[in-house]
C-alpha positions in Angstrom: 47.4 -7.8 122.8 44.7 -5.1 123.6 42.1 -7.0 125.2 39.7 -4.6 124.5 39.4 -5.7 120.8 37.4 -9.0 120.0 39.8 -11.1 117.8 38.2 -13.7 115.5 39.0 -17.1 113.2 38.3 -17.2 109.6 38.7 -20.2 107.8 37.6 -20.8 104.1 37.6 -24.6 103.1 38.6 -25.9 99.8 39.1 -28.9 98.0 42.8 -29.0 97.9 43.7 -26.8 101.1 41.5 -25.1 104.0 42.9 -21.6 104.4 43.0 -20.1 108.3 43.8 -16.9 109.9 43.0 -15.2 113.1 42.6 -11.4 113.3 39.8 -8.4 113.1 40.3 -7.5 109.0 42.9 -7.5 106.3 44.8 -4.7 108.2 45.1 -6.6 111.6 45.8 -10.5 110.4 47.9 -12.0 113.4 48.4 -15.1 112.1 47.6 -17.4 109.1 48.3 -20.7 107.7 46.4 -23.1 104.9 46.4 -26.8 106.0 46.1 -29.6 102.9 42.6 -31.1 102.5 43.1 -34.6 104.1 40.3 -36.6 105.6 37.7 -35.1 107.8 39.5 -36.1 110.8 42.9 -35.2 110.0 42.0 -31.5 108.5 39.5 -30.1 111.2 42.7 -31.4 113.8 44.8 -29.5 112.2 42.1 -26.3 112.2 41.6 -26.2 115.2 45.3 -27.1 116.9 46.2 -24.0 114.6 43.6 -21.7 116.5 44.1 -22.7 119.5 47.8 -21.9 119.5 47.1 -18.5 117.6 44.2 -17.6 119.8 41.9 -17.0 122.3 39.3 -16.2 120.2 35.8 -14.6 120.6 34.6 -16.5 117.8 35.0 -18.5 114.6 33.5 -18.0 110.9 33.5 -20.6 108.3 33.0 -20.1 104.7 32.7 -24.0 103.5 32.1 -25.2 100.2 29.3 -26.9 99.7 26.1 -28.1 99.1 25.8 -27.6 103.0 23.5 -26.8 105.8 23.2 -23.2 106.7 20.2 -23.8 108.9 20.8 -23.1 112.5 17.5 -24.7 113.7 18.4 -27.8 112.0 20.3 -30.3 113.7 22.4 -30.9 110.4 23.5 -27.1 111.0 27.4 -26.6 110.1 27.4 -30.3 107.8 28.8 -30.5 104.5 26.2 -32.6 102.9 26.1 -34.5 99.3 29.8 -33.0 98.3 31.2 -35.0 95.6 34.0 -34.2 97.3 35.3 -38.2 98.6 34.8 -38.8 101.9 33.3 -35.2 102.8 29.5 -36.3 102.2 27.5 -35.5 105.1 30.8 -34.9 107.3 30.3 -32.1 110.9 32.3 -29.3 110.3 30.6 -26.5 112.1 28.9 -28.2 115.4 32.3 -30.2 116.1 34.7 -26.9 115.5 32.5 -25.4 118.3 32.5 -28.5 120.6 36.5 -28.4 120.3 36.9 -24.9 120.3 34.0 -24.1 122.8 33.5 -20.4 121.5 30.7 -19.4 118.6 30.6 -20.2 115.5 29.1 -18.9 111.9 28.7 -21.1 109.4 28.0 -20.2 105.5 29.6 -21.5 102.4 33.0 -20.2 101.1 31.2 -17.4 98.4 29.1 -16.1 101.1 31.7 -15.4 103.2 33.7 -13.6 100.2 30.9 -11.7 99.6 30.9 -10.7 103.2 34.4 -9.9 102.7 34.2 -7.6 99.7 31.2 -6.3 101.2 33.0 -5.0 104.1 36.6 -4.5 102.8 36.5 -5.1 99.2 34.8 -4.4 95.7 31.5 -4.4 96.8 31.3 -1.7 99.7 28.5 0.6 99.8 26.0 -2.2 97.8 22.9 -3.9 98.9 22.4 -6.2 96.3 25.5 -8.1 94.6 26.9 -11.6 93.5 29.9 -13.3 94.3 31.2 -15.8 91.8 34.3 -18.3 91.9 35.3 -19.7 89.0 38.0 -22.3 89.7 38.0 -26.1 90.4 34.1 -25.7 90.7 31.2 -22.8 90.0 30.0 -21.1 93.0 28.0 -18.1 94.0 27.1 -16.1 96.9 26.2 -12.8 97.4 23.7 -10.5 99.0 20.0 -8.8 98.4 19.0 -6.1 100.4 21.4 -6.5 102.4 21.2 -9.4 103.8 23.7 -13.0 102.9 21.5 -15.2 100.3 20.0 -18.0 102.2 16.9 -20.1 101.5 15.4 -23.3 100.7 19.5 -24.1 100.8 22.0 -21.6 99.7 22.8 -20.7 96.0 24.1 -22.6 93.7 24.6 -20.7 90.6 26.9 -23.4 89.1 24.5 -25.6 88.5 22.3 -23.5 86.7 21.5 -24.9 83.4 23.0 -23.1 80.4 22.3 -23.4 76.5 24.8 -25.8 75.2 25.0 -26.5 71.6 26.3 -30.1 70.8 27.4 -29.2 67.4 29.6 -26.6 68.5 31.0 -27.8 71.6 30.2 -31.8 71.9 31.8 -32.0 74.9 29.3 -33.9 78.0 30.4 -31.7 80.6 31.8 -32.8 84.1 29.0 -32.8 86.6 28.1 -35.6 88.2 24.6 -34.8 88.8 23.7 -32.4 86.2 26.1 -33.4 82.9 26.2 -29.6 81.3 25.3 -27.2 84.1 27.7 -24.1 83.9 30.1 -25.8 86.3 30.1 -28.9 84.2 30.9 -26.9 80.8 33.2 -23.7 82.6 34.8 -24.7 85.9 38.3 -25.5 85.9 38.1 -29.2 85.7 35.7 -29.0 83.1 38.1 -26.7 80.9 40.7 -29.5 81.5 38.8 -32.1 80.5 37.8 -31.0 77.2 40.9 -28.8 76.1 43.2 -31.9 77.6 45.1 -29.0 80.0 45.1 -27.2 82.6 43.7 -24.1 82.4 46.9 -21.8 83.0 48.5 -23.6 80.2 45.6 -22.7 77.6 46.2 -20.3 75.5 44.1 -20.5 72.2 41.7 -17.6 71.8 38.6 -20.0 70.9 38.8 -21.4 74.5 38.5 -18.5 76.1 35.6 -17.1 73.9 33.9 -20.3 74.8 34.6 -20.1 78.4 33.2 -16.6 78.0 30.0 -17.6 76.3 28.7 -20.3 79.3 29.6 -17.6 82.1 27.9 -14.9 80.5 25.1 -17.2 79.9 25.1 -17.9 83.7 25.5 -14.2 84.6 23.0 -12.9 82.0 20.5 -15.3 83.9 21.5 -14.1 87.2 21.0 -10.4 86.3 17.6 -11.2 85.5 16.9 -13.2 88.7 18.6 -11.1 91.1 18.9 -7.4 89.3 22.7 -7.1 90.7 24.5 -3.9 91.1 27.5 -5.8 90.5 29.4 -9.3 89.7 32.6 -9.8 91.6 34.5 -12.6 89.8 37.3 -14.8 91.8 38.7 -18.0 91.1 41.7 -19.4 89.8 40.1 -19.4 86.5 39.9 -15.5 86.2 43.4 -15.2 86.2 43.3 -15.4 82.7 43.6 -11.5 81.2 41.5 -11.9 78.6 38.5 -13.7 80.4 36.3 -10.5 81.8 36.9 -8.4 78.9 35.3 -11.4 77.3 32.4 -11.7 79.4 31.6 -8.4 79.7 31.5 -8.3 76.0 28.9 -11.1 75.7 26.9 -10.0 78.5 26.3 -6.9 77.0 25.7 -8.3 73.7 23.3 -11.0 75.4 21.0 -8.7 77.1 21.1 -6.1 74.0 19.8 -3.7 75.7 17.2 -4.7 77.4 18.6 -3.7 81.1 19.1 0.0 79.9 21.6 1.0 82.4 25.1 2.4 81.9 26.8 -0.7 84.4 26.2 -3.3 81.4 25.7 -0.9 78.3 29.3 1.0 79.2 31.9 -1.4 77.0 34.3 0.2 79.7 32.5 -0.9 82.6 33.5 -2.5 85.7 30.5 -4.0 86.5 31.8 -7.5 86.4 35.0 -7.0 88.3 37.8 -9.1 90.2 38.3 -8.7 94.0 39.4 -6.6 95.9 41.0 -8.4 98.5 42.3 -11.0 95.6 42.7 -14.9 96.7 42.1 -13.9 100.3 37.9 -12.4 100.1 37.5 -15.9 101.6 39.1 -16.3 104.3 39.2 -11.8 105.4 35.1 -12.8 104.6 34.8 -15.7 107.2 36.5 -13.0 110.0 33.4 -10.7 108.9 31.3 -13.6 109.4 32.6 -14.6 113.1 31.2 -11.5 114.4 27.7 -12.5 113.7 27.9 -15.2 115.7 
């Protein structure tokens, strides 16, 4: 190894799986794994037993679903705090990585860091002002404005932004626990699940995916209004549906009718709202990008 060059630990967290690897980008990953979500205890073990074989490292990133506390002058910094994910309420992550490791560590939530990611490596190189948006189990989005990671009273949360729902077309409640029909509880995966009775890899009727369509470009239409993106990077396990962004691009453009006169959302051919780059892995190549701010 040339000790010259400062190696770093990415790791994403998830619901199901926390995804490691150790390395300087997507060129240069020396070793990876991803470790099944377990308790608290178990998983962040596992983390850092994997890191410290793999390493030495200069530092670590960590791109953590959330709602969590980016704060560094706050002595919650680096918790996962009211996650309806059982048992991972209010649980250390960050602070008790960097007791047990004993080298710096970022902490952010998982879009950030993939908007890092495609910032550096990805789809988004070259802007200042983009969102990063996961559509899978959950809603999330991250991104950047002027530059700069999205932080501030907390940290984003564009899936629980509130999004027309008409009952008489689509009665479904919607799967959120605190907010009913927020765009994560009418478009994330589970959501999709629960009202179409599968999983969403084994749906296949058009009308689904028109709806799907319909609340994200209701959530991204809002966002472009908020934030004035220069682009929309779409991840997830979700988006591996074909016809989904030709869909949403569609009703964006129709939703705004042209009132953001510019070629990125009036151009049917467009890639304005775009997949990733660097794929499944912006999370985990981000949260590398992320160590070396620490």
């Amino acid at each position: 190894m040339n000790r010259s060059v400062k190696v770093y630990a990415g790791i994403e967290t998830g619901g199901s799986k926390w995804k490691c690897a150790v390395g300087t980008g997507p060129e240069d990953v020396r070793a990876e794994t991803a470790i099944p979500t377990t308790t608290p205890a178990e998983t962040i073990g596992r983390v850092v037993d994997f890191i410290s074989n793999k390493g030495p490292v200069h530092a670590v990133g960590i791109g953590a679903f959330g709602p969590l506390d980016a704060d560094p002058a706050s002595p919650t910094w680096g918790f996962v705090t009211t996650t309806p994910k059982p048992g991972w309420a209010h649980t250390d992550v960050g602070q008790e990585i960097r007791r047990r490791l004993g080298v710096p560590v970022a902490f952010d939530t998982d879009v950030n860091a993939a908007a890092l990611g495609e910032h550096r490596w990805g789809a988004a190189q070259g802007l200042d002002t983009f969102l990063y948006v996961t559509i899978g189990t959950g809603i999330g989005g991250g991104g950047m404005a002027g530059g700069k990671l999205l932080h501030g009273l907390v940290h984003p949360e564009l899936g629980h932004l509130r999004v027309p729902h008409d009952l008489a077309a689509d009665p479904f409640p919607g799967m959120c626990p605190y907010h009913g029909d927020c765009l994560e509880g009418l478009a994330s995966g589970r959501a999709l699940e629960a009202r179409w009775g599968r999983p969403a890899h084994e749906l296949d009727e058009a009308e689904v995916w028109e709806l799907e369509a319909r609340y994200l470009a209701l959530g991204f239409v809002a966002a472009i209004c908020v934030l004035s993106p220069q682009r929309i990077v779409v991840g997830g396990g979700v988006t591996q549906e074909p016809r989904l962004l030709p869909f949403v691009r569609d009703k964006v453009r129709r939703l705004l009718n042209g009132y953001v006169d510019n070629a990125a959302v009036t151009d049917g051919n467009s890639t304005y709202i775009t997949a990733p780059a660097l794929g499944s892995r912006s999370g985990v190549l981000g949260a590398i990008a992320l160590a070396e701010t620490a």
